[in-house]
C-alpha positions in Angstrom: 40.6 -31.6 5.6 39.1 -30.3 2.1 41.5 -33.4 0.6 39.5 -35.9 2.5 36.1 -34.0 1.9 36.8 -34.0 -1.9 38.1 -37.7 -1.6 35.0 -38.7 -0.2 32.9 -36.8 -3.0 34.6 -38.1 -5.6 34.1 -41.8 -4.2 29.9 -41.0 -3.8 30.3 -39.3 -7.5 32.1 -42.4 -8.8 30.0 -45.3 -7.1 26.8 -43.2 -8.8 28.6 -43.2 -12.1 28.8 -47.3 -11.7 25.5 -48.0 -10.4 23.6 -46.0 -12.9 25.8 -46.9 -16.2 27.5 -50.3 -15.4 27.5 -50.9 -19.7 29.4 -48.0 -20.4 32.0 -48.8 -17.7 32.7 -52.2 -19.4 33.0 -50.1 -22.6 35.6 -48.1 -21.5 37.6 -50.8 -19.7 37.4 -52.8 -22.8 39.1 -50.4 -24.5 41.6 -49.1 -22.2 42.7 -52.5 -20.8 44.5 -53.7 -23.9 45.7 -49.7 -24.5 47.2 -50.3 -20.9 48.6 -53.6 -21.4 50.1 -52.3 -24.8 51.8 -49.2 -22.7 53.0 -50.9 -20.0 54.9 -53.9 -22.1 56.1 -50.9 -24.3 57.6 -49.2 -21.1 59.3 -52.9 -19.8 60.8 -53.2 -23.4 62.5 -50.0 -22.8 63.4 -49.9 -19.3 65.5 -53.6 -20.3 67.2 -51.7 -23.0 68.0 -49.2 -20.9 69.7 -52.1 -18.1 71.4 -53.7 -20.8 72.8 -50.5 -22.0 73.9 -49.4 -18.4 75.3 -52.9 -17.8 77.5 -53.0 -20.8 78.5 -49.3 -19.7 79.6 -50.5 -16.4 81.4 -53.2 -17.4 83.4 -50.6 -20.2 84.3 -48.7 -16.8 85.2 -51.4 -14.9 87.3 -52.4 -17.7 89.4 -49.3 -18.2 89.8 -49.0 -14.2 91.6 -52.2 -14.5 93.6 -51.5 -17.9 94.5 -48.0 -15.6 94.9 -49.5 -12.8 97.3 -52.2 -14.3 99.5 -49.7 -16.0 100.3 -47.4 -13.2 101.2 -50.7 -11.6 103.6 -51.3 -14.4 105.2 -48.0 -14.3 106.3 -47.8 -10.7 108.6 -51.0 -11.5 
């Protein structure tokens, strides 16, 4: 209950905040738009290193499974 009370607060407090200084929220989204946009392409760049690292990982494992696999094969002969 005192979530949805401060919920609704902070919604009357916020469309006040627009309505009386609609120049200084373009400011600010000016400003943190392309800091956002900068971020978030910075945390994509990463999280593909990070799948091509795990990808060639896997495949490394999936390798030595088989080169395991193949020579216990070869031994019981």
């Amino acid at each position: 209950m005192g979530a949805l009370i401060g919920g609704i607060i902070a919604v009357v407090i916020g469309v006040i905040g627009i309505v009386r200084w609609p120049t200084d929220l373009l400011v600010v989204l000016k400003g943190s738009v392309p800091l956002m946009i900068a971020l978030g392409g910075l945390l994509a760049i990463i999280a593909g290193i990070t799948s091509i690292k795990d990808s060639i990982e896997a495949k490394k494992l999936e390798q030595e499974a088989q080169q395991s696999s193949s020579s216990e094969s070869s031994e019981t002969k």
